[in-house]
C-alpha positions in Angstrom: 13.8 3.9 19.0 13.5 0.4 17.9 10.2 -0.6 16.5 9.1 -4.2 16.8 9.8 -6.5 13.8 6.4 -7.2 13.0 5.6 -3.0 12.6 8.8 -3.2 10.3 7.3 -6.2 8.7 4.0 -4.6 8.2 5.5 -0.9 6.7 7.5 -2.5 4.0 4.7 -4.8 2.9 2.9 -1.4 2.8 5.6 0.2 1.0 6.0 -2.4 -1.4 2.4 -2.6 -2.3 1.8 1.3 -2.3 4.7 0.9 -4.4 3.5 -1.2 -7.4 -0.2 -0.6 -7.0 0.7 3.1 -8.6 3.1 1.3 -11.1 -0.1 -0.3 -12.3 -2.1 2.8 -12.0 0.7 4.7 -13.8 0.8 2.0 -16.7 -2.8 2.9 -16.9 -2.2 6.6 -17.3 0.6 6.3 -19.4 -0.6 3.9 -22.1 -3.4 6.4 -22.7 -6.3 4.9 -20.8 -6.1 1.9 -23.5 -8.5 -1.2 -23.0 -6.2 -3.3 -21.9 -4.9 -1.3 -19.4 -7.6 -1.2 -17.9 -7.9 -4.6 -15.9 -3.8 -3.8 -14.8 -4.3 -0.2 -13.4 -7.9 -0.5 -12.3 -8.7 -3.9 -11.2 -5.4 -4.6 -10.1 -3.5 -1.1 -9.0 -6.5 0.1 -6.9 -7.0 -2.5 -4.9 -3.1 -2.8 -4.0 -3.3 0.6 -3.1 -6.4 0.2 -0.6 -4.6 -3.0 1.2 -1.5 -1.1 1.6 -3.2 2.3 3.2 -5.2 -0.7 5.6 -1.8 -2.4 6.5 -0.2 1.3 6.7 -2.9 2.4 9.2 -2.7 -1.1 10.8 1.0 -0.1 11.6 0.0 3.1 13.3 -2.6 1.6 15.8 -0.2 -0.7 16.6 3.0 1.6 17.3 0.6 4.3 18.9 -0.8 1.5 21.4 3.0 0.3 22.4 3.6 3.8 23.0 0.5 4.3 25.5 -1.0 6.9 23.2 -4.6 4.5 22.5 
């Protein structure tokens, strides 16, 4: 099954977000909930991690619609 490029497009930006959001959240955790940290995991990882679960569920509507399942 071949999904359209713009789905692809869509899940890697995702991915890729998902991705470094928890790098920033991890950074947080790991440098022992410091100050500075806090602008890098919170104010920055967070909302990277709520963009990519809106693009990931953006992806679903759209391959469950070119499917005929919505």
């Amino acid at each position: 099954m071949n999904a359209p490029a713009s789905v692809d497009r869509l899940l890697r930006t995702a991915v890729v977000l998902a991705i470094i959001g928890m790098s920033c959240l991890l950074v947080f955790l790991l440098s022992g909930f410091a100050a500075w940290s806090v602008g890098l995991g919170i104010f920055l990882g967070v909302p990277l991690l709520v963009v990519a679960l809106v693009l990931y569920v953006m992806v679903v509507i759209r391959d469950l619609r070119r499917r005929g399942a919505l």
